[in-house]
C-alpha positions in Angstrom: 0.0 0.0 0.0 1.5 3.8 -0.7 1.3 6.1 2.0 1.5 9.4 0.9 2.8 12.1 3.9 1.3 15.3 3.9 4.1 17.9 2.2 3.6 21.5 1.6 3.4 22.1 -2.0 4.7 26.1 -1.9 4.5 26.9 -5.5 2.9 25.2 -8.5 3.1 27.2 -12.0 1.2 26.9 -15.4 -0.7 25.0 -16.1 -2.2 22.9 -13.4 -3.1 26.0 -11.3 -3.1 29.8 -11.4 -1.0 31.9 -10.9 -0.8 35.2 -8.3 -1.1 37.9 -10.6 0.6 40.3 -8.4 4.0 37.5 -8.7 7.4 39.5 -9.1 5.5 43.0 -8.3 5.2 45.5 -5.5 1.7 45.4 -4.3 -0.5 48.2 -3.0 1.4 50.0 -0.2 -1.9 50.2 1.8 -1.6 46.1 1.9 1.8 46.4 3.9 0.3 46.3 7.1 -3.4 47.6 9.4 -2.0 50.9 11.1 -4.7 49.9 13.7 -3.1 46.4 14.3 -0.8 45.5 16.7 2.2 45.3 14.0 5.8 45.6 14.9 9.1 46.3 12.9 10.6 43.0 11.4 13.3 40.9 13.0 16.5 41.2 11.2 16.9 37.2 9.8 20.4 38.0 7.7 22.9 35.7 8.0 25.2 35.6 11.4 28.0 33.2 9.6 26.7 30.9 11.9 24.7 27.7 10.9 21.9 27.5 13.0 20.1 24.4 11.1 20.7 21.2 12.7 18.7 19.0 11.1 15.6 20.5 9.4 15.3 21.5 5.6 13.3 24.7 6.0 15.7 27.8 4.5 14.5 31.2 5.5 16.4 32.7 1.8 15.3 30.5 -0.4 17.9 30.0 -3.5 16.2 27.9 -6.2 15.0 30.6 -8.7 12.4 30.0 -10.7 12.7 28.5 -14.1 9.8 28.4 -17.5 9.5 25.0 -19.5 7.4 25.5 -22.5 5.4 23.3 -23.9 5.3 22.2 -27.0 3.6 19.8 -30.2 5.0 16.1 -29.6 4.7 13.2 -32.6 2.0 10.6 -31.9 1.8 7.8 -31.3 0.3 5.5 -34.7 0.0 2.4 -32.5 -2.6 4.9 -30.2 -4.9 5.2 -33.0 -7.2 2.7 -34.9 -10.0 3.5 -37.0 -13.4 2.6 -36.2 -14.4 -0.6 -37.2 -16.9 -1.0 -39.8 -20.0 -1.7 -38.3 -21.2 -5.3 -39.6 -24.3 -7.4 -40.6 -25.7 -9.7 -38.4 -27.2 -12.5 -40.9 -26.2 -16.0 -38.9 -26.0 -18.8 -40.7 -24.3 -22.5 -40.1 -20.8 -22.4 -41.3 -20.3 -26.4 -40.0 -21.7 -29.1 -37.9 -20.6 -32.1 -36.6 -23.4 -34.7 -35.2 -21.5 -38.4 -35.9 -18.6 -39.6 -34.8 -16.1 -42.5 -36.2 -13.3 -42.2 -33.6 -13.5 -43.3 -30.2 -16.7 -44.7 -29.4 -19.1 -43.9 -32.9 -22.3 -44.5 -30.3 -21.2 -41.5 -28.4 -22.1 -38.0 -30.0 -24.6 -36.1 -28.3 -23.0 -32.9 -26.3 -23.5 -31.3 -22.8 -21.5 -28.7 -22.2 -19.4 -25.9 -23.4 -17.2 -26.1 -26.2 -13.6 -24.9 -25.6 -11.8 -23.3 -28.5 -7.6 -23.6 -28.6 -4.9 -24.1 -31.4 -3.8 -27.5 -31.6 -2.2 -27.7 -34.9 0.3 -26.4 -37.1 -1.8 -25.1 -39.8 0.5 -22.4 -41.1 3.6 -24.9 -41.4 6.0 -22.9 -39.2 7.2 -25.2 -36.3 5.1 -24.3 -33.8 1.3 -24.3 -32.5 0.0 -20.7 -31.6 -2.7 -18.1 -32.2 -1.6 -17.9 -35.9 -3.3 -21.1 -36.9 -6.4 -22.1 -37.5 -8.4 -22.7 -34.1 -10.1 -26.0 -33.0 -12.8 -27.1 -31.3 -13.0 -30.0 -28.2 -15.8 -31.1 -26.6 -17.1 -34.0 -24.8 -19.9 -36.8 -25.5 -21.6 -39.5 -24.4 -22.4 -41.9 -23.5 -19.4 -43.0 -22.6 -17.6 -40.2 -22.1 -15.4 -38.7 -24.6 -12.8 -36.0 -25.5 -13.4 -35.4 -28.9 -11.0 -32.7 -31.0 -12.6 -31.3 -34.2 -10.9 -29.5 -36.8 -12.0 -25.6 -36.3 -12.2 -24.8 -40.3 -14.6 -27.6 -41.2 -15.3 -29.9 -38.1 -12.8 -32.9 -39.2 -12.3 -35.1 -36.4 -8.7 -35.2 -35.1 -8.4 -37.2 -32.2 -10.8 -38.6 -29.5 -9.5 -39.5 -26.0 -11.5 -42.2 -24.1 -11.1 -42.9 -19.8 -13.9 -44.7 -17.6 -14.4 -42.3 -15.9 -14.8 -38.8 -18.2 -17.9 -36.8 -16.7 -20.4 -37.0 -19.5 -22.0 -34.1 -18.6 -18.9 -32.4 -17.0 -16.7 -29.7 -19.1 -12.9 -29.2 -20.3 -10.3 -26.9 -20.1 -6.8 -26.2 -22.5 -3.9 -24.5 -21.8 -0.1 -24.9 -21.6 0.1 -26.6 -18.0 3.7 -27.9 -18.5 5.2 -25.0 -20.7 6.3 -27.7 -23.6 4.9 -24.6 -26.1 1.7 -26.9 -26.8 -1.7 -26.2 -25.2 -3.1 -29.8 -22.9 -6.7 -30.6 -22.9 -7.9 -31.4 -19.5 -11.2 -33.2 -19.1 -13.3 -33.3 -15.7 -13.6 -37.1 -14.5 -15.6 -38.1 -11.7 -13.1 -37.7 -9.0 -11.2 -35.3 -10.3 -9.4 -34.7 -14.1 -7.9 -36.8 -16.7 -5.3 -34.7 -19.0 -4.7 -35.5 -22.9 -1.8 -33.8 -25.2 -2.9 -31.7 -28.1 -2.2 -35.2 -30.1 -5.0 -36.8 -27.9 -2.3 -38.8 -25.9 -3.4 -39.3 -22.0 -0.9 -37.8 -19.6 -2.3 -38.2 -15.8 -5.6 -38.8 -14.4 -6.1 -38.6 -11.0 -8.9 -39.0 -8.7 -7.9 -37.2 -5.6 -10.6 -34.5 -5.6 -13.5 -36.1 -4.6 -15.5 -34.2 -1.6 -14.2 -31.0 -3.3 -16.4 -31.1 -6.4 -20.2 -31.9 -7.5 -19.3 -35.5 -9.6 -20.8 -34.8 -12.4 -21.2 -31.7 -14.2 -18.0 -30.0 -13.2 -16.1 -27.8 -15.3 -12.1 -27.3 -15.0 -10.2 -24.0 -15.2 -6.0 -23.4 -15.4 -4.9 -20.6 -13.4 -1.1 -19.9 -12.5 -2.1 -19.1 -9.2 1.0 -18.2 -6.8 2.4 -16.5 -10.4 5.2 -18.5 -10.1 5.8 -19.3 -13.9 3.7 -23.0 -13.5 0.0 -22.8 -14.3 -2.1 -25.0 -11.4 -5.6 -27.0 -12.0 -8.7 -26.2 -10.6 -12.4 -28.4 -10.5 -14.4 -27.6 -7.9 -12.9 -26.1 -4.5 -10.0 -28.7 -5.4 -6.3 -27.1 -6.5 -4.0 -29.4 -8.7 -0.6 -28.6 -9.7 0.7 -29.2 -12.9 1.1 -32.9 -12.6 -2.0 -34.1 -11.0 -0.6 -33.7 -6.7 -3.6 -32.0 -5.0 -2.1 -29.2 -3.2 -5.3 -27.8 -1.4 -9.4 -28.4 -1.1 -11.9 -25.7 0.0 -13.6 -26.7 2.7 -17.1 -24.8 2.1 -18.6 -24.1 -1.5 -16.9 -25.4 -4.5 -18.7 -23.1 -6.9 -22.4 -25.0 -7.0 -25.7 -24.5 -6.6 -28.4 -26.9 -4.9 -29.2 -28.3 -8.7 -25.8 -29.1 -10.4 -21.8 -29.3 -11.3 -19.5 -26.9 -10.5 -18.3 -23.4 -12.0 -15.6 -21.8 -9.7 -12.9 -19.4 -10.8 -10.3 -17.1 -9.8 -9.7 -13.6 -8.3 -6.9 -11.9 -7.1 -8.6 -10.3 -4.4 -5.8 -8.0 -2.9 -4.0 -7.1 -5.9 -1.1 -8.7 -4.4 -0.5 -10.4 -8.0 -1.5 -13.9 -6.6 -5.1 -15.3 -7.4 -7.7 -16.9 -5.0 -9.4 -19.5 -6.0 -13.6 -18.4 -5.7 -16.8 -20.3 -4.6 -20.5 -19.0 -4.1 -19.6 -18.3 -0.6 -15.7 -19.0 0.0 -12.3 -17.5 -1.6 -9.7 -20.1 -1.1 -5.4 -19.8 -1.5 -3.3 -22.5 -3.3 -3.5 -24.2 -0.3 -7.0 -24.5 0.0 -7.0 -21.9 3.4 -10.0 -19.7 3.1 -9.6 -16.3 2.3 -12.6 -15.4 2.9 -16.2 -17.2 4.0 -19.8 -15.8 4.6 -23.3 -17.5 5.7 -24.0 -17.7 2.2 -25.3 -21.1 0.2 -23.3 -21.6 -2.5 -23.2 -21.1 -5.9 -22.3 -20.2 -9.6 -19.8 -17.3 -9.8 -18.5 -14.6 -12.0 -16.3 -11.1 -11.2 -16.6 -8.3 -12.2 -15.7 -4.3 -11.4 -19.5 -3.1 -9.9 -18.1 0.2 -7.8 -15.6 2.4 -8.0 -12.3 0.5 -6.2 -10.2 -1.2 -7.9 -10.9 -4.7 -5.8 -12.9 -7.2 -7.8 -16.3 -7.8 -6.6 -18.4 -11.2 -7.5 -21.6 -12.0 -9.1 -23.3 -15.2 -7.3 -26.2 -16.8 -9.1 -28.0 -20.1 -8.0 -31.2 -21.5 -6.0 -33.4 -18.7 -7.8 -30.9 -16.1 -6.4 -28.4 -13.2 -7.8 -26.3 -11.6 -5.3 -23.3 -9.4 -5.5 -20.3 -10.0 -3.0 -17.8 -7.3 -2.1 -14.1 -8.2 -2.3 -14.5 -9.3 1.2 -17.0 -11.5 1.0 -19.6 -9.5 1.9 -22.8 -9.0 0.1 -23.4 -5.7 -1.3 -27.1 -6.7 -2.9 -29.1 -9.6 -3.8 -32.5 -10.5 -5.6 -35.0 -12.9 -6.8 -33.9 -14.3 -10.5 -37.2 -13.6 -12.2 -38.6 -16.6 -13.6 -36.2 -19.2 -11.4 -37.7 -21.6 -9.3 -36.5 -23.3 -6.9 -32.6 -24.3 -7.3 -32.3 -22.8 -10.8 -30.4 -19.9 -12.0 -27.4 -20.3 -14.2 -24.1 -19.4 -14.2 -23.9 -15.3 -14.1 -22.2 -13.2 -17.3 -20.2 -10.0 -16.7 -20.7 -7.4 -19.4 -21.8 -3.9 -20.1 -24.4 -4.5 -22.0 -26.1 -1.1 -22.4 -23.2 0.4 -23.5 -23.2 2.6 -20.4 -19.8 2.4 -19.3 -20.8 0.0 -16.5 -21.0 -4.0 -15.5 -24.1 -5.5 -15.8 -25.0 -9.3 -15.2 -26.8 -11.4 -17.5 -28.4 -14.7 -15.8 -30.5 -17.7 -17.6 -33.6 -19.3 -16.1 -36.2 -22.0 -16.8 -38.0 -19.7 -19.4 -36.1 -16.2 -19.1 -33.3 -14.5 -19.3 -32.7 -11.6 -17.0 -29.8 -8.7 -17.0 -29.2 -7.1 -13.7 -27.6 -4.0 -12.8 -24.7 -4.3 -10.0 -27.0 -2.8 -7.6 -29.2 -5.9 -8.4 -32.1 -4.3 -10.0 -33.3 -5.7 -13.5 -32.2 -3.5 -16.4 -34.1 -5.5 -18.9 -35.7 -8.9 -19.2 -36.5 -11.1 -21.7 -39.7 -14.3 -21.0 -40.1 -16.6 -23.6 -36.8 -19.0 -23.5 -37.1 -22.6 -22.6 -35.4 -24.8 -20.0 -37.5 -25.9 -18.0 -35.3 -29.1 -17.5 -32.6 -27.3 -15.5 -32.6 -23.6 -15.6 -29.1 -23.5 -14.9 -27.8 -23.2 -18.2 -25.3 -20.1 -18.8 -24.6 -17.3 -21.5 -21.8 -15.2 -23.1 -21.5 -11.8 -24.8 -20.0 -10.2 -27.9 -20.2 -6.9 -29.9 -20.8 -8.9 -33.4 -21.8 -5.8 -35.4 -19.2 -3.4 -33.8 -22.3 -1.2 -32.5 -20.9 -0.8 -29.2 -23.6 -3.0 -27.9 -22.4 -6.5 -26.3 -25.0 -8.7 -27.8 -26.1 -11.8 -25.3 -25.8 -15.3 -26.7 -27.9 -18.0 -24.9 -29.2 -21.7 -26.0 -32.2 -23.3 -24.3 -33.5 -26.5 -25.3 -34.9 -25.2 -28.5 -33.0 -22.5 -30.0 -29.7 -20.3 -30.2 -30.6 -17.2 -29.0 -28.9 -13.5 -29.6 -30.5 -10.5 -27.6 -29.9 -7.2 -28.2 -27.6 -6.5 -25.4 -29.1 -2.4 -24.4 -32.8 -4.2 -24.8 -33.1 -7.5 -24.7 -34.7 -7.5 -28.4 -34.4 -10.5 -30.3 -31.9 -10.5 -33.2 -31.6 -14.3 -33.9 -33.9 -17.2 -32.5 -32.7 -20.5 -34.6 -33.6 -24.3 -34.3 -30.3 -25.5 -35.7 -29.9 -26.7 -32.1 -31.4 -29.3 -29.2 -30.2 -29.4 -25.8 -31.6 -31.3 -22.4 -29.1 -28.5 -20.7 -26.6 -28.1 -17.4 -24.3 -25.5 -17.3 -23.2 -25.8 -20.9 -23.2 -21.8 -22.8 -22.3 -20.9 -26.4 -18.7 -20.0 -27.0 -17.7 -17.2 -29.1 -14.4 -17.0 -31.3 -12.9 -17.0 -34.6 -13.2 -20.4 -34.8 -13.0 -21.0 -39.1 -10.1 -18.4 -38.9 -11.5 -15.6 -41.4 -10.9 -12.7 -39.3 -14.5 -12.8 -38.3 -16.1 -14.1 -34.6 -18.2 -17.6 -34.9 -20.6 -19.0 -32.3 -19.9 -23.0 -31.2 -22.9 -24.3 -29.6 -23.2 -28.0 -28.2 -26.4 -30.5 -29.5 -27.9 -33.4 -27.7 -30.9 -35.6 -28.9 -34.3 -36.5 -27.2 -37.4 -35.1 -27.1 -36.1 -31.6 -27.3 -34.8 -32.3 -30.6 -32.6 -34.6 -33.4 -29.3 -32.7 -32.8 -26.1 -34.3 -31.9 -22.5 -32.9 -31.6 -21.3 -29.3 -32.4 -23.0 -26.8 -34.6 -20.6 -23.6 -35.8 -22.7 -20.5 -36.7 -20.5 -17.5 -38.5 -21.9 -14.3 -40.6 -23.1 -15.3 -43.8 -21.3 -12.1 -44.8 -17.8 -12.6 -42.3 -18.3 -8.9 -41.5 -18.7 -9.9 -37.7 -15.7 -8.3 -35.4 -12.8 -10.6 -34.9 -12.5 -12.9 -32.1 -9.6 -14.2 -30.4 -8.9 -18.4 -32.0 -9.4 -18.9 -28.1 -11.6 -19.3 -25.0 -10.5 -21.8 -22.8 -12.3 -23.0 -20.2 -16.4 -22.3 -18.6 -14.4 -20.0 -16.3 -13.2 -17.7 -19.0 -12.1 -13.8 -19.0 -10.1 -12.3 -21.2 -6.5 -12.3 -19.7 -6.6 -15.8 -17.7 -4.7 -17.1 -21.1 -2.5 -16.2 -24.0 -3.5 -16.7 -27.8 -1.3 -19.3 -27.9 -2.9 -21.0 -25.0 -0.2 -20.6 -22.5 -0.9 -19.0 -19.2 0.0 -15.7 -17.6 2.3 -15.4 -14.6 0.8 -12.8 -12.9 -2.2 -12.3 -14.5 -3.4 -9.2 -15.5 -7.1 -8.4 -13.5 -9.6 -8.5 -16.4 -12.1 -6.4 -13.7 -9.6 -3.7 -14.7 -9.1 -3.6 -18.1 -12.3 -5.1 -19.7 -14.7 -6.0 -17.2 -16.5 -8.6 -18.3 -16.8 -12.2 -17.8 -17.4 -15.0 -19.7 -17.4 -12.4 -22.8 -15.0 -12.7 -26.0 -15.8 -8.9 -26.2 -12.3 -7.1 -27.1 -14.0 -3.7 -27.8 -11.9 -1.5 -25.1 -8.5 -2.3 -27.5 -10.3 -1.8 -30.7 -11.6 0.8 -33.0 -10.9 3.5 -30.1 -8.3 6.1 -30.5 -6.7 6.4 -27.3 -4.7 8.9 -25.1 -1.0 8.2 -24.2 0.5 10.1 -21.4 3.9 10.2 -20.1 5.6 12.2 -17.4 9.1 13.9 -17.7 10.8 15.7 -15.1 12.5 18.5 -17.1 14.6 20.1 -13.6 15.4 19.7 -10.3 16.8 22.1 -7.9 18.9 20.9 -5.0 20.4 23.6 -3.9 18.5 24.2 -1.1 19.4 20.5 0.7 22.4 18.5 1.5 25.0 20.0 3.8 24.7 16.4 5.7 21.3 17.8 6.9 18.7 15.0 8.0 16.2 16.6 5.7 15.8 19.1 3.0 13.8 20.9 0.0 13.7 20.2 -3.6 12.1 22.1 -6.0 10.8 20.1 -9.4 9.7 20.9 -12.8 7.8 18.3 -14.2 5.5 18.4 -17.3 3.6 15.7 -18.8 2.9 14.4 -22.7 -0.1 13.1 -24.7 1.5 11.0 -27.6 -2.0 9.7 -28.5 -4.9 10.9 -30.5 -7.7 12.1 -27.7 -7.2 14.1 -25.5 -6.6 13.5 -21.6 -9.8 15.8 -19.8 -10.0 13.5 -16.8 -7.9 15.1 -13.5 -5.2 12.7 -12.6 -2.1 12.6 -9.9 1.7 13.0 -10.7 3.2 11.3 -7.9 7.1 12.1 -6.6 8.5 9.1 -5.4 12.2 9.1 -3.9 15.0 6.7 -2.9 16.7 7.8 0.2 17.8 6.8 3.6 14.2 6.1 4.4 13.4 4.0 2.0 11.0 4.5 -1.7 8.5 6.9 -0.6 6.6 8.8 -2.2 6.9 12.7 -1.1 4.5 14.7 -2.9 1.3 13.7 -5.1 0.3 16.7 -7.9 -3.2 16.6 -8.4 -3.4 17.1 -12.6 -6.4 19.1 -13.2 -5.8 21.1 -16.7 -6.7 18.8 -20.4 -3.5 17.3 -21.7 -4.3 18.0 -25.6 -3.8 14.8 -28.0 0.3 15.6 -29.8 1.0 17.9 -26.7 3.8 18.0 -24.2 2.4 20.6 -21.5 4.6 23.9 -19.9 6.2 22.4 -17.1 4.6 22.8 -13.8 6.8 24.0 -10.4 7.1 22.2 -7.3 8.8 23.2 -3.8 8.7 20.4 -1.4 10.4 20.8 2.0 11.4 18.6 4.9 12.5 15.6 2.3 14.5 13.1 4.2 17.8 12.9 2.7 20.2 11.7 0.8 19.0 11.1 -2.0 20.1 9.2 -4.3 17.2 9.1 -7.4 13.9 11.0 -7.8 11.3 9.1 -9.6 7.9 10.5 -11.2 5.0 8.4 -11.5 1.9 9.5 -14.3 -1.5 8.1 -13.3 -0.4 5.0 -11.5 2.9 4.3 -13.1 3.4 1.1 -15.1 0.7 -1.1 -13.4 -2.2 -1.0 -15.5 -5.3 -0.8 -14.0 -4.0 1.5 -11.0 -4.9 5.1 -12.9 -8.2 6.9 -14.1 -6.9 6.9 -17.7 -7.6 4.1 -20.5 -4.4 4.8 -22.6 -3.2 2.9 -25.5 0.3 2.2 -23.6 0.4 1.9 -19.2 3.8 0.7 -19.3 5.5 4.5 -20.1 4.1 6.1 -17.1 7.1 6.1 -15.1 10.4 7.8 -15.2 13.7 8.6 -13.5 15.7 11.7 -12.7 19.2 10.0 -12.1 21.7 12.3 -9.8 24.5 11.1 -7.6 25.2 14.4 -6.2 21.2 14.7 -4.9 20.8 16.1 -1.3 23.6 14.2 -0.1 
């Protein structure tokens, strides 16, 4: 945590304040003094020869004179500017399907869950497996059980991996795990996971989680949790590492509601760069210790940004509930999922869909599907879906047309559903589909690799319908906004994986830099000229510290630069960090007020601070946070440029 001390800022020039008109002139003699008051002549402060300062910084004649730094035009930026995308049609149609099967077990084809999309092979030719080839598409069937891997440009099959006991109503996950440079399929079992190469090769299984997870419709997720450079496996409240040793089990919710599987994900809850592992009602570590616990039931969760903190807060759905949790576990709101009854509600979607700036949550039912805002009143609902079989089915998002709208996808047992994300309007309502339902959703990615996004949706047969397998729906037109070749896991956001499929160390909190959740939606990095500020320190003044004093003042010119294309209008701090005896402190924060024009470096501002513990050995000048995105106000094109140094081996020593 910073602690900023309170300093006395003695002078500050153009242009983040105004200036004394009456600066550098005599003013009215009448001002001098009340020849009623009870004024007296001045002490005579001139200087005895003798040093009279034993320790403290204030100077009575102060000797740093003031200096101007104009401002000027800069060069931008071209990686800050991007033109708005074209706004597309939205005319669905199937681009593939896949309903029978010849590898594995040919009985097996009807699907359950969510498909995962991930690279796994070398269509370009170049060596290597990574977001530059066509993606591909895994799910899992029954009955039995099996992972199945489907070409992602036409639905070929590729491989199918078989093991007793494959959940055949549970999910799958993909990702690097053992850094090899080639994504791993992992597959929920009824104990626990079985993992498969991108060839389809079985590398562990293990059944070690049981207790910690619902059995049988559980869904997976790969998380580097202690950001140590090894990704870890989650299902349920249970934590794997990378080779199938259970280092921890939750000991309350596992991510489940009353009806079904499991859905919990990750959080890093303290911004301390290491994720917690999340349940309804419970935030685990790697160890399985709770972080957190409430009186809560438990249930299906999602995170999100919902006030204005930079902790994540978390979306709770289940046993016809919504409720929001604070970072602490603490519930901020809650309310009745309209059209849920009893244990239904499905797993919760993070998005803005109004296009108002702000988080909203979208949740499924037996025959609706509701969005909420985070204070847990309904934005906008739509009745006429149809699940009555489990309610519990979930949902993603994505701004197909480029509107600015994230558009809600959503299968029941009927149809494949798109909403008009500000309204809940229906834009698409096919019967290319069947499903009995659990906690399967559509996924959303450029699946058939033409640059534009395609929905995967899952198919089983019954008295709901004929449809088997995987159906692949794309724009008749491919003028739908690109999607990553990726989405990973049932627990998906944005920067919990690569788009090669390996995982982050230290991953970046999606609450802070997209917030959404279970969205493909990339619309905050596209088609949006953005502002790029840096900060540069163009003088310092030391002459009035040093001496071997224990403290003294510095005086600072710092200005700061726009090298993108809009303009910066929001107030924002400079802070003045320094490295001394005491430590890296920060010793004055500037509050920015004045618009930093797009192509502009500003006139340098001027700042006195006294009493600075000394030596110093280097100043430092943070813009808007500094490097760590997600700590400032402003949504810049580059958050890695907002720092710099003013080196000086003679400073206030």
């Amino acid at each position: 945590m910073r602690l900023t001390p309170i300093l006395v800022l003695l002078c500050v020039a153009l242009p983040a304040c105004e200036i004394d008109n009456t600066l550098g002139k005599d003013p009215d003699p009448t001002d001098k003094f009340d020849t009623s008051s009870d004024w007296e002549a001045p002490v005579d402060t001139s200087d005895t020869g003798e040093d009279t300062d034993t320790g403290g910084g204030t100077i009575e004649d102060p000797v740093c004179g003031s200096q101007f730094f104009a401002g000027s035009a800069i060069p931008q930026d071209d990686e800050c500017y991007a033109e708005s995308p074209e706004v597309g049609t939205f005319t669905p149609v199937v681009e593939w399907e896949r309903m029978a099967f010849t590898m594995g077990n040919a009985s097996s084809s009807s699907c359950m869950m969510q498909p995962i999309v991930c690279p796994l092979t070398d269509d370009d030719a170049d060596g290597d497996i990574d977001e530059n080839d066509i993606a591909d598409v895994v799910i899992i069937t029954y009955s039995p059980g099996v992972v199945r891997a489907l070409d992602g440009s036409n639905g070929d099959e590729l491989w199918a991996g078989t093991n007793s006991g494959i959940q055949i109503t549970g999910g799958a996950a993909c990702g690097d795990i053992d850094n090899d440079g080639y994504v791993e399929i992992v597959g929920a079992t009824s104990g626990g996971v079985v993992v498969y190469d991108h060839e389809g090769n079985e590398e562990w299984s293990t059944s070690s989680c049981s207790g910690a997870m619902d059995g049988t419709s559980d869904s997976p997720s790969i998380h580097d949790i202690d950001a140590d450079g090894t990704p870890e496996v989650i299902i349920g409240s249970c934590i794997m590492d990378n080779s199938g040793s259970v280092l921890g089990k939750g000991n309350k919710g596992w991510g489940s509601s009353s009806n079904v599987g499991s859905a919990g994900v990750t959080a890093d809850f303290d911004l301390d760069g290491e994720l917690e592992v999340v349940a309804g009602n419970a935030a685990y570590d790697i160890d399985g210790n709770s972080v957190w616990t409430n009186s809560e039931s438990d249930g299906y969760p999602a995170i999100g940004n919902f006030d204005s903190d930079n902790f994540p807060e978390v979306a709770v759905t289940g046993d016809a509930q919504m409720r929001v949790l604070d970072d602490d576990g603490s519930k901020l709101c809650s309310a009745a999922i309209p059209g849920a009854s009893s244990s239904y509600g499905g797993p919760p979607t993070v998005a803005d869909f109004d296009g108002d700036g702000e988080a909203e949550i979208g949740v499924a039912a037996n025959s609706t599907y509701t969005v909420f805002e985070s204070d847990c009143s309904v934005l906008w609902q739509y009745t006429g879906t149809t699940d009555p079989s489990s309610g519990n089915t979930g949902s993603s998002v994505f701004d197909f047309e480029g509107d600015g709208v994230a558009d809600v996808v959503y299968a029941d047992e009927h149809w494949v559903w798109v909403f008009d994300g500000a309204d809940g309007s229906v834009k698409m309502q096919d019967a290319n589909h069947s499903n009995n339902t659990w906690l399967e959703y559509p996924t959303i990615a450029d699946i058939t690799g033409d640059d534009s996004a395609d929905i995967a949706v899952c198919n089983t047969a019954g008295s709901w319908g004929t449809k088997t397998g995987v159906t692949v729906f794309g724009d008749a037109d491919a003028s739908w906004r690109p999607g990553r070749r990726i989405w990973n896991q049932h627990g998906y956001s944005i920067t919990n994986v690569e788009d090669d499929g390996s995982i982050p160390a230290g991953e970046d909190p999606n609450w802070l830099s997209y917030n959404n959740y279970r969205s493909g939606d990339l619309t905050p990095g596209e088609g949006y000229s953005g502002p790029d500020v840096e900060v540069t320190i163009d003088d310092v003044c030391t002459d009035e510290c040093g001496g071997g004093k224990s403290t003294g003042n510095l005086v600072v010119w710092l200005s700061v630069s726009n090298a993108g294309f809009t303009d910066v209008e929001d107030d924002f701090d400079v802070e003045i960090w320094s490295l001394s005896g005491a430590g890296f402190s920060v010793i004055h924060t500037e509050r920015w007020t004045s618009t930093v024009s797009a192509g502009t470096k500003t006139d340098a501002i001027e700042v006195r601070i006294e009493d600075v513990p000394t030596p110093i050995e280097n100043l430092f000048a943070f813009v808007d946070g500094g490097n760590t995105a997600g700590l400032g106000v402003i949504d810049e094109c580059h958050e890695t440029n907002n720092e710099v140094v003013w080196q000086d081996s003679a400073l206030c020593y």
